[in-house]
C-alpha positions, -999 to +999 in steps of 0.1 A: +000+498+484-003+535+494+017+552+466+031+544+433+054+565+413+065+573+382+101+574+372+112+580+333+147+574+321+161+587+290+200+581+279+207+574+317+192+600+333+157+608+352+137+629+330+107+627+355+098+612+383+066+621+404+043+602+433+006+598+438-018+581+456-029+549+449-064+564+448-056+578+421-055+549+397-080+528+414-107+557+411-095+557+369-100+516+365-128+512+348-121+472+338-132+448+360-100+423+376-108+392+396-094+392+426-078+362+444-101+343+463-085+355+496-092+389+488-130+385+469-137+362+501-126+377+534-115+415+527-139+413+503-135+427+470-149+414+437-120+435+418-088+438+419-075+475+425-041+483+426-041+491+465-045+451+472-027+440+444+008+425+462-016+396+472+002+371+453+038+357+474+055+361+438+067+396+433+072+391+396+030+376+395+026+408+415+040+430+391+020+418+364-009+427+384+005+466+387+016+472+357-019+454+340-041+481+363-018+511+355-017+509+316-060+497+321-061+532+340-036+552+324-032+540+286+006+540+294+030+510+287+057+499+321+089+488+314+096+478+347+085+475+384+105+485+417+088+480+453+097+494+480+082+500+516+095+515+550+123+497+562+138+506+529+133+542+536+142+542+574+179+526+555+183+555+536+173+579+563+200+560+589+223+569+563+211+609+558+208+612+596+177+632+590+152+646+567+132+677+566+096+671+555+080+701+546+045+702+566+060+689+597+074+706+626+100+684+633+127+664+609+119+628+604+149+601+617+150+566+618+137+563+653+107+585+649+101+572+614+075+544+622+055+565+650+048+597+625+040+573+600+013+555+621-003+588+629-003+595+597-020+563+584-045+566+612-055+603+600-058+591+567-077+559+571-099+586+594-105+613+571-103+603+538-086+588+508-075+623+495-047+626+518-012+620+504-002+589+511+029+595+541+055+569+521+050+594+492+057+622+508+086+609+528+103+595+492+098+627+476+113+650+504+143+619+502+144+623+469+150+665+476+173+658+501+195+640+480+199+664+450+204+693+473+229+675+495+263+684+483+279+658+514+265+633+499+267+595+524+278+574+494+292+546+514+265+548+539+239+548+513+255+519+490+256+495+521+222+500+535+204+504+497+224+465+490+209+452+527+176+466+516+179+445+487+194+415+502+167+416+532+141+424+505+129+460+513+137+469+475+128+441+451+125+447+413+105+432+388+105+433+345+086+424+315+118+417+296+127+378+303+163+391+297+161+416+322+141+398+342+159+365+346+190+376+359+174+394+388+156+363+393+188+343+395+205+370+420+169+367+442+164+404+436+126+399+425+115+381+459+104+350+429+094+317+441+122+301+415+144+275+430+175+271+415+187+240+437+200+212+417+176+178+419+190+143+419+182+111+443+202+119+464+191+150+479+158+162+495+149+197+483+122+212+512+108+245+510+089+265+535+075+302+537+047+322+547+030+352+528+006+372+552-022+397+539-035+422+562-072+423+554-079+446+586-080+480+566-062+491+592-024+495+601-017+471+631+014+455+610+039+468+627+025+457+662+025+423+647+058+398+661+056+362+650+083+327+653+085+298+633+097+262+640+097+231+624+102+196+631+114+175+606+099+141+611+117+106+593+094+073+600+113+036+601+099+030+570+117+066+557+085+088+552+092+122+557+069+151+574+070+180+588+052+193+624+053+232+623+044+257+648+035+294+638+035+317+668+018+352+661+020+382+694-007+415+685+011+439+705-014+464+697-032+478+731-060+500+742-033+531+740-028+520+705-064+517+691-061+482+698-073+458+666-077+426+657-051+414+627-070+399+598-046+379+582-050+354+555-020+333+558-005+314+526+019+289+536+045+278+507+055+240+507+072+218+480+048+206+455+026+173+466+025+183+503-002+172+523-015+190+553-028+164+577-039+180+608-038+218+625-045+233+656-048+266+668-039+271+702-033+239+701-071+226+699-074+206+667-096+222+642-115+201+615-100+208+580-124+218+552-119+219+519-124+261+512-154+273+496-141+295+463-174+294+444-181+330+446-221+317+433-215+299+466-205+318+489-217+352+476-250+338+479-273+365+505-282+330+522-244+315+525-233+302+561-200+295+560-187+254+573-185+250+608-147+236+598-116+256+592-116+260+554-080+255+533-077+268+504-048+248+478-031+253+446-002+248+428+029+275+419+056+273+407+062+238+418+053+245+454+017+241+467+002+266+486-020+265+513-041+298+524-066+301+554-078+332+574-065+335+607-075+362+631-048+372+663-072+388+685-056+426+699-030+420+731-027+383+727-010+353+715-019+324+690-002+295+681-007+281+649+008+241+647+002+223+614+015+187+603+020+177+572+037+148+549+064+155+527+061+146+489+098+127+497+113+089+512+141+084+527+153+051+510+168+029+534+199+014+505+212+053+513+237+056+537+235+092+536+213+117+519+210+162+520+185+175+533+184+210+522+155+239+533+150+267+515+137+292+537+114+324+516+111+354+536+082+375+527+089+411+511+085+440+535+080+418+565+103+418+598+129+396+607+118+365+628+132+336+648+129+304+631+143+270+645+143+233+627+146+202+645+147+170+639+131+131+650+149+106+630+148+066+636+177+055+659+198+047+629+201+078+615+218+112+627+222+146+613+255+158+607+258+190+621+237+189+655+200+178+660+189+216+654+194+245+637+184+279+646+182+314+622+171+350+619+148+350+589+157+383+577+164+373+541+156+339+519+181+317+533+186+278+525+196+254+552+217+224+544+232+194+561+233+152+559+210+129+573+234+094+577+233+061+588+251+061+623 
């Protein structure tokens, strides 16, 4: 998180609203947070500052986390959290056209957005953290733009500002369960809640990645990954899953070339069991993560030889973290299989299968393809495979039947 910003409302209207650096607040904590182990582990930090605080894959848990270190910094209460990144700003400036920021030379459009803004985090990573943060900046001269702008785009702006939303660009979060669950319910808060009905007669899967950068560094956007899975039925009706995770580091020699840190979290319906993973597809040996920090604090730790899991339980999903590195100008393929907490009973002549599919706030759109090996008896209705755009959460449903 490189800025936050404060906006005040009064009677409907915007009595203030100004931006700062994230610095800002983490140089003014003075309480001590525990971080997640990913973060105390393998970035690492004992503490949890508000810069590293979207950790968690649940933007409501998230903004818990802000608003907690803000009123610890600042002594002042939220009411309510909105987050934002630069996908959300590049859909407002597709609908402007342009925008002048003031301390550049040239006016900022939607295909030069990402390039100035990588210079810009590489001169501030360089020099120090007293430099504006870019997003700021960029929101504030929006924010200008818009009150001066007498043509305003309403259209333009109303359908881009609800595919932010919808594709999870602009996500919103509140204290206030009132409030709070009927953005839930219209998946405006990027929450882990599954609303699906559950009966016998349905399987109810769930799959979804949440990826930390823990580079310091900001190779994200050179980052391209794909997702399949294979949904595997045994003759006796067990039910697992083989997936395959493929991650491209587009970043070169021209680009300062770096390796992407990423602790990977992978979200599965409660009761799953990873079984076996491979990366590149050499098997690795699975061991159980070390998240003593006595442990592996310790001046004299050596961490297992194995590839340590991490597992707990969320809102009835378990989640599975790990660090994976995807060295600069290459490929690796992640491929992990796993059992399913359901059975196919054989009495059923036909059952849905239904795939809720979470798409991770502020990432990019990514193929994704499910397929399926089912004993000769049963088909799925529908076609043996399915194939999407993950550009939003999406759910995927169709009958498995006796032929």
């Amino acid at each position: 998180i490189g800025s936050y910003a404060v906006l005040k409302v009064k009677n409907a209207k915007v009595i203030e609203f100004s931006i700062h650096d994230s610095a800002q607040i983490d140089k003014n904590l003075k309480a001590y947070i525990e971080s997640p182990f990913g973060l105390r582990r393998y970035l690492p930090s004992q503490s949890l500052y508000l810069k590293d605080s979207s950790f968690d894959p649940d933007f409501v848990n998230n903004s818990i986390s802000f608003s907690n270190i803000y009123s610890l910094a600042t002594n002042n209460k939220v009411d309510g959290v909105i987050g934002l990144d630069f996908s959300f700003a590049k859909e407002i400036i597709s609908a402007l056209g342009e925008v002048n920021v003031s301390g550049y030379k040239k006016t900022i459009n939607k295909d030069n957005l990402y390039e100035i803004a990588q210079l810009e985090g590489e001169k501030k990573s360089s020099e120090s953290a007293k430099n504006e943060d870019f997003l700021g900046i960029l929101v504030n001269a929006i924010v200008q733009d818009l009150t001066k702008r007498k043509d305003k785009p309403y259209f333009a702006l109303a359908e881009n500002v609800g595919r932010s939303i919808k594709e999870k660009h602009l996500i919103f979060a509140f204290p206030e369960p009132t409030y709070q669950n009927i953005f839930t319910a219209n998946g405006w808060s990027s929450s882990l809640w599954d609303n699906r009905q559950k009966d016998d007669n349905r399987i109810n899967d769930y799959f979804g990645i949440s990826e930390a950068n823990l580079g310091k560094n900001n190779i994200n956007r050179f980052i391209s990954r794909s997702v399949s899975k294979k949904l595997v039925v045994s003759e006796q009706g067990n039910v697992s899953s083989k997936l395959t995770i493929g991650y491209k580091n587009n970043s070169s020699s021209k680009d300062k070339a770096v390796d992407y840190k990423n602790y990977l979290q992978l979200i599965l319906p409660e009761g799953s069991i990873i079984k076996a993973i491979a990366i590149d597809n050499r098997q690795v040996e699975i061991e159980k993560a070390i998240t003593n920090p006595a442990i592996y604090g310790a001046k004299n730790f050596k961490p297992p030889q194995g590839f340590e899991v991490d597992e707990r339980n969320q809102s009835d999903k378990t989640i599975f973290g790990f660090l994976l590195i995807v060295p600069s100008s290459q490929v690796r393929t992640l491929s992990i299989v796993y059992d399913l907490p359901y059975t196919l009973p054989p009495v059923k002549k036909s059952i849905i299968y239904s795939l809720k599919l979470y798409k991770q706030p502020g990432i990019d759109s990514y193929p994704f393809d499910l397929t399926f090996e089912l004993p000769r008896k049963y088909q799925a209705l529908g076609g043996s495979s399915v194939s999407e755009e993950i550009n939003s959460d999406k759910e995927i449903s169709l009958t498995i039947a006796q032929k």
